[in-house]
PAPANU-598655 format. One record per residue (C-alpha): residue number from 1; residue in one letter; z, x negated, y. Coordinates in pm, 1 decimal, m for minus. Each point is the difference from the previous one (the first is absolute). Example, Ala and Ser with C-alpha at 12.3 -4.5 7.8 and 13.67 -1.06 7.14 Angstrom:
<recs>
n,res,zz,xx,yy
1,A,780.0,m1230.0,m450.0 .
2,S,m66.0,m137.0,344.0 .
</recs>
This chain:
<recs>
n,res,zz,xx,yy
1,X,0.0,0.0,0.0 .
2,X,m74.0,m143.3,327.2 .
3,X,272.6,m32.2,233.1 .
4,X,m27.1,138.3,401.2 .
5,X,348.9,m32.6,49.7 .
6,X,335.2,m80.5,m85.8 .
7,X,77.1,398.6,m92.7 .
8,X,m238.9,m88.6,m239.1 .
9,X,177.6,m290.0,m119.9 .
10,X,326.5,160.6,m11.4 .
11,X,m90.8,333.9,m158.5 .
12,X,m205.3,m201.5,m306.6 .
13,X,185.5,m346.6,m70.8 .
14,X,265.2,m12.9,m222.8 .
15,X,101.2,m366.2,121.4 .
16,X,m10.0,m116.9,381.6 .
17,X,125.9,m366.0,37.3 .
18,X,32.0,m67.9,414.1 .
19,X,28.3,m396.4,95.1 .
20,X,m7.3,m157.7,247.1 .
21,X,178.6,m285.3,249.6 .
22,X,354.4,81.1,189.0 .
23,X,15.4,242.6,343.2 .
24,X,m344.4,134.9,m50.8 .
25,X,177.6,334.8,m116.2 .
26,X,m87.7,m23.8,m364.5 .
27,X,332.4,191.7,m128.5 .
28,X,m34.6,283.6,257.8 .
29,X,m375.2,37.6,m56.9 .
30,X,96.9,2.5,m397.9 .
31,X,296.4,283.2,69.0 .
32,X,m255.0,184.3,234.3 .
33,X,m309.9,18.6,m285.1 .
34,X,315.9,70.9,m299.3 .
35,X,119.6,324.9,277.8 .
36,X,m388.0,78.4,68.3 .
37,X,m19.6,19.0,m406.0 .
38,X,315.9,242.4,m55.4 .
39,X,m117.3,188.3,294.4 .
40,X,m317.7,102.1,m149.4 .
41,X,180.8,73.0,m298.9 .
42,X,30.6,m304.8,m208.2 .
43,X,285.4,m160.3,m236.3 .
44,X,10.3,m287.7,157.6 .
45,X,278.2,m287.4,m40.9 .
46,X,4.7,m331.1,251.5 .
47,X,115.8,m319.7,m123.2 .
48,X,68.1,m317.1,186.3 .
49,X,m23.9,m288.1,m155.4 .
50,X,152.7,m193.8,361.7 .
51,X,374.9,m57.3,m24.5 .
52,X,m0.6,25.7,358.0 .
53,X,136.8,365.3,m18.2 .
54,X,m226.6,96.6,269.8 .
55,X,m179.7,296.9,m181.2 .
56,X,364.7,164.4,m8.2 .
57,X,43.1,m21.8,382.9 .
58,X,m318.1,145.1,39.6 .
59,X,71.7,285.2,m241.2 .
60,X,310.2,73.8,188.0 .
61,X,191.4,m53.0,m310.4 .
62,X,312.5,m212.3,m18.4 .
63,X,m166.5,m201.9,m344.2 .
64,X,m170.0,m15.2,m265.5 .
65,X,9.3,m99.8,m384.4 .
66,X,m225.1,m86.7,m284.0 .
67,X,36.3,341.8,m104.9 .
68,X,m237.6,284.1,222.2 .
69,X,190.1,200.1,238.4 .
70,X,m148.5,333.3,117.7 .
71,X,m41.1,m21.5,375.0 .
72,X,118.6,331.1,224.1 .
73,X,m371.9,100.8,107.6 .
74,X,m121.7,386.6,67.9 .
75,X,m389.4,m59.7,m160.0 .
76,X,m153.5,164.9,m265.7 .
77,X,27.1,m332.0,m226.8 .
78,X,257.2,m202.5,m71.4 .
79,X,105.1,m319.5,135.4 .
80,X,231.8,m301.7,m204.1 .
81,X,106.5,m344.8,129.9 .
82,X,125.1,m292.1,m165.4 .
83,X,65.4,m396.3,m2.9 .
84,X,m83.1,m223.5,m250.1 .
85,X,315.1,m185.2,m169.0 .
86,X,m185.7,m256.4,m207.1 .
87,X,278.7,m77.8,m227.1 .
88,X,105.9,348.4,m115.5 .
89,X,m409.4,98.2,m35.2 .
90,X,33.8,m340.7,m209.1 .
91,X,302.2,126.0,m198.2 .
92,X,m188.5,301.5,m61.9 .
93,X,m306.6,m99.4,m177.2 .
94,X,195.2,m236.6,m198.6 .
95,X,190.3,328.6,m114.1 .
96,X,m325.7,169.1,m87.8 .
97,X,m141.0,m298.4,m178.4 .
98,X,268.4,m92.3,m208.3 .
99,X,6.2,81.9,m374.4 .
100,X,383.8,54.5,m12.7 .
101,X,327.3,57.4,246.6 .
102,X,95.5,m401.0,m141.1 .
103,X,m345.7,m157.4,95.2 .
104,X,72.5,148.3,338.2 .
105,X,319.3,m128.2,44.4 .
106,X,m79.9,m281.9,m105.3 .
107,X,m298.3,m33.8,243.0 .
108,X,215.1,162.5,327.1 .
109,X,313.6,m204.8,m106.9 .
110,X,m140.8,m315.8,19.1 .
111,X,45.3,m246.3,284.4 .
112,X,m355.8,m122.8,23.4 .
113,X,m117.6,320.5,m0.1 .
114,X,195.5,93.5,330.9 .
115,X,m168.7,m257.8,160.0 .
116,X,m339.4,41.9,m91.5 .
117,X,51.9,379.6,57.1 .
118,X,118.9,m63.5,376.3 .
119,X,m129.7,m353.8,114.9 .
120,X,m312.9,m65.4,m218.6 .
121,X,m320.7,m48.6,224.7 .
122,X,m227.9,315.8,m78.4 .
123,X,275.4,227.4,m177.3 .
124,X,4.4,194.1,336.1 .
125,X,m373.8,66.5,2.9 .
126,X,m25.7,63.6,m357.8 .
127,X,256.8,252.9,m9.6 .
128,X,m126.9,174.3,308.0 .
129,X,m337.9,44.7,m220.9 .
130,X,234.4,134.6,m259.1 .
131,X,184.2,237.0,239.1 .
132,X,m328.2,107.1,123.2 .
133,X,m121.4,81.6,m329.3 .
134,X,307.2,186.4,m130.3 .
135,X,m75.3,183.7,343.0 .
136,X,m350.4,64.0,m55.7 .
137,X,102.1,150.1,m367.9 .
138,X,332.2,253.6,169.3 .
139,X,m133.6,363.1,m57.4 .
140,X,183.4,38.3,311.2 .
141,X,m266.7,m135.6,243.2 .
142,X,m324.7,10.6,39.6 .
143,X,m71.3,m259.2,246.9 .
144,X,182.2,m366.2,57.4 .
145,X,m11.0,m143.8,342.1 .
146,X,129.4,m420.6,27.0 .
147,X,87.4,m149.3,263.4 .
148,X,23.2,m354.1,m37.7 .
149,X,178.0,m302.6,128.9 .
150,X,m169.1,m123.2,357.5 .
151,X,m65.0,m339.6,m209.7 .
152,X,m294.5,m203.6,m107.3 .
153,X,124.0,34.9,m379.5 .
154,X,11.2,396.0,51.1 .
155,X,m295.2,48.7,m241.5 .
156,X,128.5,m211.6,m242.7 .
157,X,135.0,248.5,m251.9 .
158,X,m378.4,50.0,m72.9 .
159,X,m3.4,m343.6,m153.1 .
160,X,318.3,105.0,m151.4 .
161,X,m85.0,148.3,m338.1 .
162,X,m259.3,m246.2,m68.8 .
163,X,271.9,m309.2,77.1 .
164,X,229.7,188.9,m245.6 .
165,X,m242.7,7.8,m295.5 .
166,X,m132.7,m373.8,69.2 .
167,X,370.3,m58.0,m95.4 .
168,X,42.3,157.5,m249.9 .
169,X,m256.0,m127.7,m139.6 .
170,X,48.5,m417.8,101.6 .
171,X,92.2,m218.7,m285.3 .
172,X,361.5,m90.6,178.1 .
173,X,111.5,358.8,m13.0 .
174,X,m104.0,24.7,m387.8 .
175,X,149.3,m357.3,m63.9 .
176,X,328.5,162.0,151.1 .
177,X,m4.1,292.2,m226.7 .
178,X,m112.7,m206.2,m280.6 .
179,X,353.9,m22.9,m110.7 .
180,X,43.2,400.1,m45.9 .
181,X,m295.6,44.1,m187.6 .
182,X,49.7,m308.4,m239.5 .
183,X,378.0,90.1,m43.0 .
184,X,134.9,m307.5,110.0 .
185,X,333.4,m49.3,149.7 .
186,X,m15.1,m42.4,369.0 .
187,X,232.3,m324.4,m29.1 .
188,X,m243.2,m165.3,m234.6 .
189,X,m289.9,59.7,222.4 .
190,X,207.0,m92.2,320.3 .
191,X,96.9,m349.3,m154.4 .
192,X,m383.6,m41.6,20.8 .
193,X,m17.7,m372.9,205.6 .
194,X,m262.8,156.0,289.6 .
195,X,293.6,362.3,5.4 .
196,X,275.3,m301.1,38.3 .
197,X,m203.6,m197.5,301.1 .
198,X,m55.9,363.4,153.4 .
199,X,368.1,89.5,m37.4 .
200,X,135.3,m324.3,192.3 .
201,X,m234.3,115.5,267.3 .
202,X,116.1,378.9,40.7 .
203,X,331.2,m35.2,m180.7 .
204,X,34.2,120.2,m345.4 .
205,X,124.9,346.0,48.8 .
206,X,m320.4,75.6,203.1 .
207,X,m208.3,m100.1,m315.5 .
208,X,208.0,177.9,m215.0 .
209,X,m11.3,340.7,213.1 .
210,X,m364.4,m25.3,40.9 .
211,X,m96.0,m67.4,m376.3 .
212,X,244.4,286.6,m105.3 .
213,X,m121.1,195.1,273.6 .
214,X,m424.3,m66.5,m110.4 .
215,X,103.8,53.0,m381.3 .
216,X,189.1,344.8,140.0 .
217,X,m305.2,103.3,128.4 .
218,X,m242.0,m93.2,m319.9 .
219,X,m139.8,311.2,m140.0 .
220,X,m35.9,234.3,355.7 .
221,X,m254.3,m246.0,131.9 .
222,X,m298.3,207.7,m123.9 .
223,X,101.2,329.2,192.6 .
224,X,37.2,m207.6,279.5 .
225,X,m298.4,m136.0,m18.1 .
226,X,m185.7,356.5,m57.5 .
227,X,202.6,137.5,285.8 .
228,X,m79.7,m301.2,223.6 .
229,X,m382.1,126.9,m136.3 .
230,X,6.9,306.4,125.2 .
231,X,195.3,m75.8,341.4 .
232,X,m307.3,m233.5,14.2 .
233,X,m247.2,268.9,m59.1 .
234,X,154.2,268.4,230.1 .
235,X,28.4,m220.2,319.4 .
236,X,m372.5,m84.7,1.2 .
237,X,m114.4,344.7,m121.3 .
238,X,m135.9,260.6,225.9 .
239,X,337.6,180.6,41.0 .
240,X,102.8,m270.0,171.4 .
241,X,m90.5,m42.6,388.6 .
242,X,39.1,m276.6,241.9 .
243,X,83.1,32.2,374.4 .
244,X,72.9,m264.6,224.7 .
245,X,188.1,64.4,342.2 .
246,X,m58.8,m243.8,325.1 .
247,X,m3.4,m27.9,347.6 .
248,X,m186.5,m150.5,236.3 .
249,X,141.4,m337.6,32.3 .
250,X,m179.9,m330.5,m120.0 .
251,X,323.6,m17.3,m273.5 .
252,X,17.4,316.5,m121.3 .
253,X,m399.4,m10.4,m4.1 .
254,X,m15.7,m332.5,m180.9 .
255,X,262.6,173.7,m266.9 .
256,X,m209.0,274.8,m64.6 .
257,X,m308.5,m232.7,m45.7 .
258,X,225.3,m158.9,m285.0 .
259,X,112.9,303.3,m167.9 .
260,X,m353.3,157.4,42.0 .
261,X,m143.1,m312.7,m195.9 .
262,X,275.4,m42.4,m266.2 .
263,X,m62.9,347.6,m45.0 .
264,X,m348.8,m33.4,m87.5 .
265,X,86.4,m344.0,m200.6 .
266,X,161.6,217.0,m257.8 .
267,X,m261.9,276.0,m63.9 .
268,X,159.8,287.9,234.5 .
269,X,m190.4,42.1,333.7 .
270,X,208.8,145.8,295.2 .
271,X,m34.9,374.7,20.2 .
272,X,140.7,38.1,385.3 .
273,X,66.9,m201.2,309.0 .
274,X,266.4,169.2,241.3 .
275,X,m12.1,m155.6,346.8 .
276,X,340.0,42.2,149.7 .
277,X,116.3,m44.2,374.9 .
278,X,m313.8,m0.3,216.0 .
279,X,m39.2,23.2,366.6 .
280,X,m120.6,400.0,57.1 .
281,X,m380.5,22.2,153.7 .
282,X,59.9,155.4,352.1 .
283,X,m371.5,131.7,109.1 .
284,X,m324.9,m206.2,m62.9 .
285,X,m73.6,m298.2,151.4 .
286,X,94.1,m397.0,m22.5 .
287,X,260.2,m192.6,201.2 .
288,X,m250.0,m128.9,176.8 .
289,X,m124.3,369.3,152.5 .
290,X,327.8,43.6,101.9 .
291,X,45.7,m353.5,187.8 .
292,X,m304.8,104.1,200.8 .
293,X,139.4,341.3,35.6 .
294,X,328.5,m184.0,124.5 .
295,X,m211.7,m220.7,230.2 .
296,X,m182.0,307.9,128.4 .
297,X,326.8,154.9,72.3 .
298,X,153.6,m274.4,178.5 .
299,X,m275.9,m6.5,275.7 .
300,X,m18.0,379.3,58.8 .
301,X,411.4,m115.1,73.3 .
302,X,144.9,243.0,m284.6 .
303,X,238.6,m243.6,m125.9 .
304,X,155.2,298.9,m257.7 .
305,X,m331.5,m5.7,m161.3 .
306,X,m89.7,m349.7,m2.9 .
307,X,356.9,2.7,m182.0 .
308,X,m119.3,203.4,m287.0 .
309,X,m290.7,m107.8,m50.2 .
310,X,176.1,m396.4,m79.8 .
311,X,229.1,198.3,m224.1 .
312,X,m263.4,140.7,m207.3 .
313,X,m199.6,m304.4,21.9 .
314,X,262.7,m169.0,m137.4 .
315,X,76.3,263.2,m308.3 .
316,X,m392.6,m13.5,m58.7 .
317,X,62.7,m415.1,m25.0 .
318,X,242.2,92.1,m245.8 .
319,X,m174.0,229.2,m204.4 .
320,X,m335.3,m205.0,10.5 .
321,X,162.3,m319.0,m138.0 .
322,X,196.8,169.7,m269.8 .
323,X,m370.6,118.9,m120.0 .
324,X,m135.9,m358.0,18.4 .
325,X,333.6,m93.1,m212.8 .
326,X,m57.7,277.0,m253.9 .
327,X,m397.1,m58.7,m25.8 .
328,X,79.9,m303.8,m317.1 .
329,X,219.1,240.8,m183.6 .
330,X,m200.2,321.1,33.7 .
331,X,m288.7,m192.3,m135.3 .
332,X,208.2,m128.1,m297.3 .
333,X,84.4,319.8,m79.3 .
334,X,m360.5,88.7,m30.2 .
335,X,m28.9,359.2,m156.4 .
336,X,376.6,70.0,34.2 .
337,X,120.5,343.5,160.9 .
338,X,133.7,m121.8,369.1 .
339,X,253.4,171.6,174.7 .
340,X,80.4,m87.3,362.5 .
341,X,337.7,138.7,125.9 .
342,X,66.2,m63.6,387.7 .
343,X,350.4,m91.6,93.2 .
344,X,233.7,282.6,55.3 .
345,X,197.2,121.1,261.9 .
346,X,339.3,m5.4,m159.0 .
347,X,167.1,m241.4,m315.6 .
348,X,m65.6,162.9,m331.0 .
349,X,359.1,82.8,m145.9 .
350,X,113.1,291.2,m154.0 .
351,X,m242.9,223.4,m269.2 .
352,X,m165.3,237.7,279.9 .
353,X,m125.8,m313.1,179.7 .
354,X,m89.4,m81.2,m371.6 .
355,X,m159.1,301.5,m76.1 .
356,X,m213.6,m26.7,334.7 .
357,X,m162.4,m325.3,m56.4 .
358,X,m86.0,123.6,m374.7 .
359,X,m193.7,283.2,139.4 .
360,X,m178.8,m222.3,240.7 .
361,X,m98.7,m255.2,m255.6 .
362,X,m160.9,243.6,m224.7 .
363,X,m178.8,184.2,317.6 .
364,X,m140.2,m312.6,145.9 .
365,X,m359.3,m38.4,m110.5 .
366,X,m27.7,m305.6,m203.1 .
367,X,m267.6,m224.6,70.0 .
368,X,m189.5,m204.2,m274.6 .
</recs>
């Protein structure tokens, strides 16, 4: 189906992913399209995968939890928030994957896994694809809107599932497990003389915690790896959409180049470009027609005039170079839907301010 605008995106996607750099409005825009959604009657849930908290200030609610909250909203959908909390979506798949109540203690008991689960590089990302999926699967909604950290590594829970399986699948993680399979004792295998070199290194309870912990988890690899699969699968699928929110600063610009081209790096093309913050159009013309209006003024001796005319050749200047600073990004973008919102008169921050911008997104004609 092709796309005219973004009530077409919201009232057909199942999965909207929003990214983009920090102060370009990315987490109101994302709350605005998720309230535009429930308004026109969809189930729609928002996570954030930012531990900034911001989306719950701009919900008006006091927080928010890995778990969906309904959000207090007259509209003839429904509307759900929520946080990600890496390490209890983490606890929960290992729940779901386990074969038995003691392979699962023995998995969340275990030292090295409490690191791994809170401070291992990727585990974040990875179980925000997880959380998204387990989302995406919730008879309860119908539609998934993310917004995601205001970071250069924002997309990388797309790379994610694909890191997880290469894993799995490396020859150190089945040398760990080795032990398990071949029913060897754990001490044996540690007294090993390259085990004994990495021990003095990382101390020997570290060792030990991590081979128990990798022999814990032998057996429940293979569902991870199917789940990571299909995680994989559903995030470049055509449920899934792409929008990227900037301004019109070099930055913010520059940003949205990057995400627009990692984007299209990983096989899923940016559906929409939302434009946040510009300088309103006042009349036709160029700041230059209004300097020679200005001029004109100031020799007929209307000084009021000559006045205005520098004020609006000044907003023009504005508005002109934010177009020249845009022009890179808007032909990245190429056959994107583009969204231009101008600045507004008063700070977005309670749901009816919300609910206002939502309904002016999805009027504003999209250019292509």
């Amino acid at each position: 189906m092709s796309k005219k605008n973004f009530r077409d995106v919201i009232s057909t996607s199942r999965i909207v992913v929003c990214c983009g750099s920090g102060g370009v409005g990315k987490t109101t825009t994302a709350a605005a399209l998720a309230m535009q959604a429930a308004e026109i009657g969809r189930r729609v849930v928002l996570i954030t995968i930012d531990p900034a908290k911001r989306l719950a200030d701009a919900l008006g609610l006091s927080d928010l939890s890995n778990e969906p909250s309904r959000v207090q909203h007259e509209c003839s959908g429904e509307l759900w928030a929520m946080m990600l909390d890496a390490r209890a979506t983490f606890d929960e798949v290992i729940r779901q994957q386990s074969r038995n109540k003691q392979q699962e203690q023995a998995i969340l008991t275990n030292p090295f896994y409490s690191n791994i689960a809170s401070r291992l590089s990727g585990s974040q990302e990875y179980m925000a694809a997880e959380k998204l999926y387990e989302l995406f699967n919730d008879d309860r909604f119908d539609l998934v809107i993310v917004d995601t950290p205001p970071t250069r590594e924002a997309l990388d829970f797309l790379e994610a599932p694909q890191k997880l399986m290469n894993f799995l699948d490396h020859r150190v993680y089945r040398w760990l497990v080795m032990p398990a399979r071949g029913g060897l004792r754990v001490l044996n295998f540690a007294a090993q003389p390259i085990l004994k070199t990495i021990g003095r290194v990382i101390g020997a309870d570290v060792l030990a915690d991590a081979i128990n912990f990798f022999q814990a988890f032998e057996g429940i690899e293979e569902g991870f790896r199917q789940r990571a699969l299909a995680v994989q699968t559903l995030l470049k699928s055509q449920d899934s959409k792409y929008v990227v929110v900037a301004s019109a600063h070099h930055d913010t610009v520059q940003e949205a180049i990057f995400f627009t081209d990692e984007l299209a790096r990983v096989g899923t093309p940016v559906t929409g470009l939302i434009i946040n913050r510009l300088q309103p159009k006042f009349g036709k013309g160029s700041a230059s027609a209004s300097i020679t209006a200005a001029r004109k003024a100031d020799k007929e001796g209307d000084t009021e005039l000559a006045a205005l005319h520098r004020n609006m050749a000044h907003l023009r200047h504005i508005m002109q170079a934010e177009e020249a600073t845009l022009k890179p990004l808007l032909d990245a973008v190429r056959s994107a839907l583009v969204v231009k919102l101008d600045q507004r008169a008063q700070d977005i921050h309670d749901l009816h301010a919300i609910a206002d911008l939502g309904r002016d997104l999805v009027a504003a004609t999209a250019t292509r």
